[in-house]
N, C-alpha and C positions, 0 to 999 in steps of 0.2 A: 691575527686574522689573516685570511688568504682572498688573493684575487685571481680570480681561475678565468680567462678569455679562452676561444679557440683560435688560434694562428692558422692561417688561410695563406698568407706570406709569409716565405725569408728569405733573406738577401745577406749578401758578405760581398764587398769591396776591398780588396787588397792590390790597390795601384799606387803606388810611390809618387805620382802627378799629384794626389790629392792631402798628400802629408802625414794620412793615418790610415787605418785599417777600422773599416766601419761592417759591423753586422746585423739584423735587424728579426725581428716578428711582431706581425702585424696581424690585426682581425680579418682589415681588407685594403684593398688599396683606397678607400677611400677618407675623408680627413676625420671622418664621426667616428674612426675606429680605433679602436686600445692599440697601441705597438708602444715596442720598446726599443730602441736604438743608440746601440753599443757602439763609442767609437776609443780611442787609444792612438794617441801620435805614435808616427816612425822614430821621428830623431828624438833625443835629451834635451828635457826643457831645459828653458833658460832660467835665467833671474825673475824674470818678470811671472813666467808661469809659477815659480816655486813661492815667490811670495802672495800670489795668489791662491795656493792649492791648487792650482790647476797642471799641477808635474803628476799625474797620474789617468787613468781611466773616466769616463766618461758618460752616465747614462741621462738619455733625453726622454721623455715623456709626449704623447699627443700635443696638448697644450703649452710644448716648449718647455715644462720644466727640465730644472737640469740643474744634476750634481755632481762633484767630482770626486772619486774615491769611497764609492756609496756602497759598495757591492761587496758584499759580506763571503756569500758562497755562490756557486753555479751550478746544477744538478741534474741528470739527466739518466733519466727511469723509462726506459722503452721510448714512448710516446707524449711523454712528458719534459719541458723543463718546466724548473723550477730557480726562482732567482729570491736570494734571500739580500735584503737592505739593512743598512745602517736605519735602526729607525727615527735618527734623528735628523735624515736625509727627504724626509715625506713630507716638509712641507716645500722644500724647494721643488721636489717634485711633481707638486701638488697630487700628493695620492693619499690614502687613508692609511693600505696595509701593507706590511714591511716586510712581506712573502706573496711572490705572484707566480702564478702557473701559468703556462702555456701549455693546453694540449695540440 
């Protein structure tokens, strides 16, 4: 299945202060809204990240979820992305469907 929101936001931070490179789409800026936000450290993880899985990418959910290394493909058709998941990555991120649109 697909989850299709419209993005109203988007945002990209790429400042070295903050340790990674963060980009985002959102419904709206408010908290009741669908967004997805993308982040990715600068440096090489350590030990501690790699025995966690967490030596890779990064997607966050409204409600905090969040998984590491989730992210299958990234697509972009005119006016559309599209983000395809690991689908065994949807309950940490508490979502249902393992392909989501942004118009």
């Amino acid at each position: 299945m697909t989850y299709r929101f419209t993005a109203q936001i988007a945002w990209g931070v790429d400042d070295p202060d903050e340790d990674c490179v963060q980009a985002g789409v959102a419904e709206s800026d408010e908290e009741e809204g669908f967004s997805l936000h993308f982040m990715c450290d600068f440096e090489d993880p350590g030990p501690q990240e790699i025995a966690l899985g967490m030596d890779t990418h990064c997607l966050v959910t409204p409600d905090q979820g969040t998984a590491y290394g989730c992210i299958r493909t990234v697509e972009f058709e005119r006016d559309l992305l599209r983000v395809t998941l690991d689908p065994e990555s949807l309950d940490d991120l508490d979502l249902r469907d393992h392909v989501i649109e942004a118009v």
